[in-house]
PAGUGU-350343 format. One record per atom (N, C-alpha, C): residue in one letter; residue number from 1; x, y, z. Coordinates in nm, 2 decimals. Example, Ala and Ser with C-alpha at 12.3 -4.5 7.8 and 13.67 -1.06 7.14 Angstrom:
BEGIN
   r     k     east    north       up
   A     1     1.32    -0.57     0.78
   A     1     1.23    -0.45     0.78
   A     1     1.32    -0.33     0.78
   S     2     1.28    -0.22     0.71
   S     2     1.37    -0.11     0.71
   S     2     1.29     0.00     0.79
END
This chain:
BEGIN
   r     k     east    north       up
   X     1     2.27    -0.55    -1.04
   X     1     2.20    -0.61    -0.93
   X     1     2.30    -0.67    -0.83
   X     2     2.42    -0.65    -0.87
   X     2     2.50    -0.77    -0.79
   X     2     2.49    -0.68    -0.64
   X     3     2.52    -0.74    -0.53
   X     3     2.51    -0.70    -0.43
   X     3     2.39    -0.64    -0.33
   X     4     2.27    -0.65    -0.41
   X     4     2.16    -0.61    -0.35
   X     4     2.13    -0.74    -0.29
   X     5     2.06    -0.68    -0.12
   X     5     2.03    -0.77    -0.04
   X     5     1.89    -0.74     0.02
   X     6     1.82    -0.86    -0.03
   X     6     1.67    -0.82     0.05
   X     6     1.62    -0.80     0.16
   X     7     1.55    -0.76     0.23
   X     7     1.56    -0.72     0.39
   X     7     1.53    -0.89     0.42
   X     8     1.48    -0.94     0.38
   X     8     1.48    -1.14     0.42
   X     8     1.66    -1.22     0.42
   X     9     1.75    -1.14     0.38
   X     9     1.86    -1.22     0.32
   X     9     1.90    -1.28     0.22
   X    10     1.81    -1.24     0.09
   X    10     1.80    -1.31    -0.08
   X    10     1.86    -1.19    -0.10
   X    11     2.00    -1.28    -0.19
   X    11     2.03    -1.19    -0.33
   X    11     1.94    -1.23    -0.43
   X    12     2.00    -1.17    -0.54
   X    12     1.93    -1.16    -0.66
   X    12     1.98    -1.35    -0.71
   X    13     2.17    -1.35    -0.71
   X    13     2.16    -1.48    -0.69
   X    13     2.13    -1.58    -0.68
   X    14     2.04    -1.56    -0.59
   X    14     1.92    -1.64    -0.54
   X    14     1.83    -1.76    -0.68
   X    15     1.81    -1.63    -0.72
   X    15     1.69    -1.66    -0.79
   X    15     1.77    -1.72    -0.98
   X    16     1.68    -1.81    -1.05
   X    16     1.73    -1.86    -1.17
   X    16     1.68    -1.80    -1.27
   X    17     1.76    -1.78    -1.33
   X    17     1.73    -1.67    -1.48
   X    17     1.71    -1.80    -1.59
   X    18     1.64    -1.81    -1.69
   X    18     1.59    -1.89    -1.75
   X    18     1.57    -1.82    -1.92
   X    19     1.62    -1.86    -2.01
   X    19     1.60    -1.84    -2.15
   X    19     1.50    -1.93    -2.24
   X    20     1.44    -1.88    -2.40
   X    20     1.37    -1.96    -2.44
   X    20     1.40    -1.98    -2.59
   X    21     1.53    -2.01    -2.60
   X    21     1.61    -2.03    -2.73
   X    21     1.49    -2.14    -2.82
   X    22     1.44    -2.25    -2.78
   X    22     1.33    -2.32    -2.88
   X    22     1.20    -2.26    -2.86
   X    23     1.17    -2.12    -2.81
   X    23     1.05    -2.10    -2.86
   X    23     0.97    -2.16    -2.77
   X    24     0.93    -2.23    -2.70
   X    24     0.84    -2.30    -2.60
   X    24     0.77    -2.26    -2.55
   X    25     0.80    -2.14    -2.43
   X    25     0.74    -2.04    -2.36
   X    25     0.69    -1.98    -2.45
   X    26     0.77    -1.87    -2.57
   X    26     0.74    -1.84    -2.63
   X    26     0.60    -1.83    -2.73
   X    27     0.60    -1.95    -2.73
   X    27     0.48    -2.02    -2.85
   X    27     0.38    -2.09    -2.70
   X    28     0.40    -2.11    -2.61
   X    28     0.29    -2.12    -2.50
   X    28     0.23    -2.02    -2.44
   X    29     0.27    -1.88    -2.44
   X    29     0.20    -1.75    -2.42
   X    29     0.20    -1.69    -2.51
   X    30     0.23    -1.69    -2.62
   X    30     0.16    -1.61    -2.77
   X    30     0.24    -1.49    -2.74
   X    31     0.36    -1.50    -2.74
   X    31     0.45    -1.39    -2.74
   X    31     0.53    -1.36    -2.87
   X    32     0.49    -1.43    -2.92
   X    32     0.56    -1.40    -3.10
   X    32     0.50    -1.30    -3.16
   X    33     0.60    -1.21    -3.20
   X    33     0.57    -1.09    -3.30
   X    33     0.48    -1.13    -3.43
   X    34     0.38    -1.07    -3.47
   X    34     0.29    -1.10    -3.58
   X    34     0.34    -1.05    -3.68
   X    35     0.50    -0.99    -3.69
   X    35     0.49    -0.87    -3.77
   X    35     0.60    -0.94    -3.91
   X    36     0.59    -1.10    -3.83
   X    36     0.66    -1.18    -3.97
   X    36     0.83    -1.15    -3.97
   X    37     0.87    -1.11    -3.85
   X    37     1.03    -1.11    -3.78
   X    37     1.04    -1.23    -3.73
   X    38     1.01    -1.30    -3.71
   X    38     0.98    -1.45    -3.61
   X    38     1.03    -1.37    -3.46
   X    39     1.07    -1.27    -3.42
   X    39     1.10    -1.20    -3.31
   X    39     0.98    -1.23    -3.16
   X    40     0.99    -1.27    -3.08
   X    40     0.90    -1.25    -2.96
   X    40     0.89    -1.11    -2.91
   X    41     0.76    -1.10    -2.87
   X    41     0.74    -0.99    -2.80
   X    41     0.83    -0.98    -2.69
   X    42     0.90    -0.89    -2.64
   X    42     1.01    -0.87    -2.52
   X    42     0.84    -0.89    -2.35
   X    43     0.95    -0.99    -2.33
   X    43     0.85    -1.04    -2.17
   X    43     0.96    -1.07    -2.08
   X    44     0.92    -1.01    -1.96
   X    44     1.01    -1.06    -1.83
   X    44     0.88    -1.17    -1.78
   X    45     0.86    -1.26    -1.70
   X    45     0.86    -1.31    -1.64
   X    45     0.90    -1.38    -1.45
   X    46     0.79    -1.33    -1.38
   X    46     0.89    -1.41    -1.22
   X    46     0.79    -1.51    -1.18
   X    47     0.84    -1.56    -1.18
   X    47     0.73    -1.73    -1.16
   X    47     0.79    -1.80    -1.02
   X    48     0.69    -1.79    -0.95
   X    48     0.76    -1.86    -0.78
   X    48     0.78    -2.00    -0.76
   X    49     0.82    -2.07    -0.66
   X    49     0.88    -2.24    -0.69
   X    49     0.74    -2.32    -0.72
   X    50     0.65    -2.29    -0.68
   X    50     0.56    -2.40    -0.74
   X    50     0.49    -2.33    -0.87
   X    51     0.56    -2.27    -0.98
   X    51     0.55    -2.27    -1.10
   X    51     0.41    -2.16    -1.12
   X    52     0.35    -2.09    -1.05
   X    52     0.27    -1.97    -1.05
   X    52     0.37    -1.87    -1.11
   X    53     0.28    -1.80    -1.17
   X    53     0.34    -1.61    -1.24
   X    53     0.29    -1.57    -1.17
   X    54     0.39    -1.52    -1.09
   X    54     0.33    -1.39    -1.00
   X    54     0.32    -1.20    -1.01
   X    55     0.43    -1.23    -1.14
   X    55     0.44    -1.10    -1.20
   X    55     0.47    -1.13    -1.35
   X    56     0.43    -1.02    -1.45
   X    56     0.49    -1.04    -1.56
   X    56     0.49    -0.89    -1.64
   X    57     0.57    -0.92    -1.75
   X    57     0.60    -0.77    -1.79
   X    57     0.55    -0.83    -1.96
   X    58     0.51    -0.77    -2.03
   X    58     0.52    -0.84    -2.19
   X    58     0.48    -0.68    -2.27
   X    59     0.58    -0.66    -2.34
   X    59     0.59    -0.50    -2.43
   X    59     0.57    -0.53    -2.58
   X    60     0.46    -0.50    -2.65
   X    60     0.52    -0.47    -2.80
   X    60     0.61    -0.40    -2.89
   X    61     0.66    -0.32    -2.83
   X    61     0.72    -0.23    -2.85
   X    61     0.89    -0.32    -2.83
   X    62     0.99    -0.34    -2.91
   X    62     1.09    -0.45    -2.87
   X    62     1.17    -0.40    -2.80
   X    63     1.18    -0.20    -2.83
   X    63     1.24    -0.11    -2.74
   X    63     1.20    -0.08    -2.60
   X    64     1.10    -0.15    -2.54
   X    64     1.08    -0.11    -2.40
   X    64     1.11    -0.23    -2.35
   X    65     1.16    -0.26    -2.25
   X    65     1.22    -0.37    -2.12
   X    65     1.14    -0.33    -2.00
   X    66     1.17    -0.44    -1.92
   X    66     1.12    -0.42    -1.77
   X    66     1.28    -0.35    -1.70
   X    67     1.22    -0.27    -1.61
   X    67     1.33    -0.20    -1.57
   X    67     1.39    -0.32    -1.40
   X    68     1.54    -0.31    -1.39
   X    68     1.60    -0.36    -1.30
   X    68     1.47    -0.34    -1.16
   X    69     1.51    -0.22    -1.13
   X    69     1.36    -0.15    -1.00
   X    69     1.21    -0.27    -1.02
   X    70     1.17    -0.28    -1.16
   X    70     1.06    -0.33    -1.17
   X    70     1.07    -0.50    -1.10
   X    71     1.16    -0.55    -1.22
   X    71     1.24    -0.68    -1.18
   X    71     1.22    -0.72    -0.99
   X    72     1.32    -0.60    -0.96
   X    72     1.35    -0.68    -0.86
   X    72     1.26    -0.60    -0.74
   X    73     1.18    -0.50    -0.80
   X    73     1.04    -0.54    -0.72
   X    73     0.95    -0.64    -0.66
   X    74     0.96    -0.69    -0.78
   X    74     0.85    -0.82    -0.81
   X    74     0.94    -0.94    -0.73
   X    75     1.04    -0.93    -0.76
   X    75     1.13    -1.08    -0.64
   X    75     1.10    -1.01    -0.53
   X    76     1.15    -0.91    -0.48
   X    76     1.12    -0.91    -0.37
   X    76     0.95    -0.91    -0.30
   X    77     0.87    -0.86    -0.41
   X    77     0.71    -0.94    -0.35
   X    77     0.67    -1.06    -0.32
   X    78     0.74    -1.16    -0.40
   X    78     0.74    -1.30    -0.36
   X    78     0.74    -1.36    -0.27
   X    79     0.61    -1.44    -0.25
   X    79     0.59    -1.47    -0.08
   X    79     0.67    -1.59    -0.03
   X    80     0.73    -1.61     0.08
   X    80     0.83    -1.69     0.10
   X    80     0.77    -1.83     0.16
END
């Protein structure tokens, strides 16, 4: 992503990447694997400054991700 520039002037820099090492998010959207892995379901998330989801991605499958393109679709739909 490095170097992509939105037609507004936002890199991807821009924006805060966020982890959920205790589970929080995790266990507040019911993203935990049932399958007794303690594993989360693989989810992207893009949530705009006043804390709305404006996009989200959530796969069972732990082999499918959201793709870069998808990702940074969705930032750039974010209304300014």
């Amino acid at each position: 992503m490095a170097g992509r520039i939105f037609a507004d002037g936002r890199t991807p820099e821009h924006f805060v990447f966020l982890s959920d090492p205790g589970h929080r998010v995790i266990d507040r959207y019911g993203l935990l694997n049932p399958d007794g892995r303690g594993w989360p379901h693989p989810a992207t998330f893009v949530i705009d400054r006043r804390g709305i989801v404006r996009w989200r991605f959530v796969e069972v499958d732990f082999r499918i991700r959201a793709t870069n393109e998808q990702i940074l679709a969705a930032l750039a739909a974010l209304p300014r």
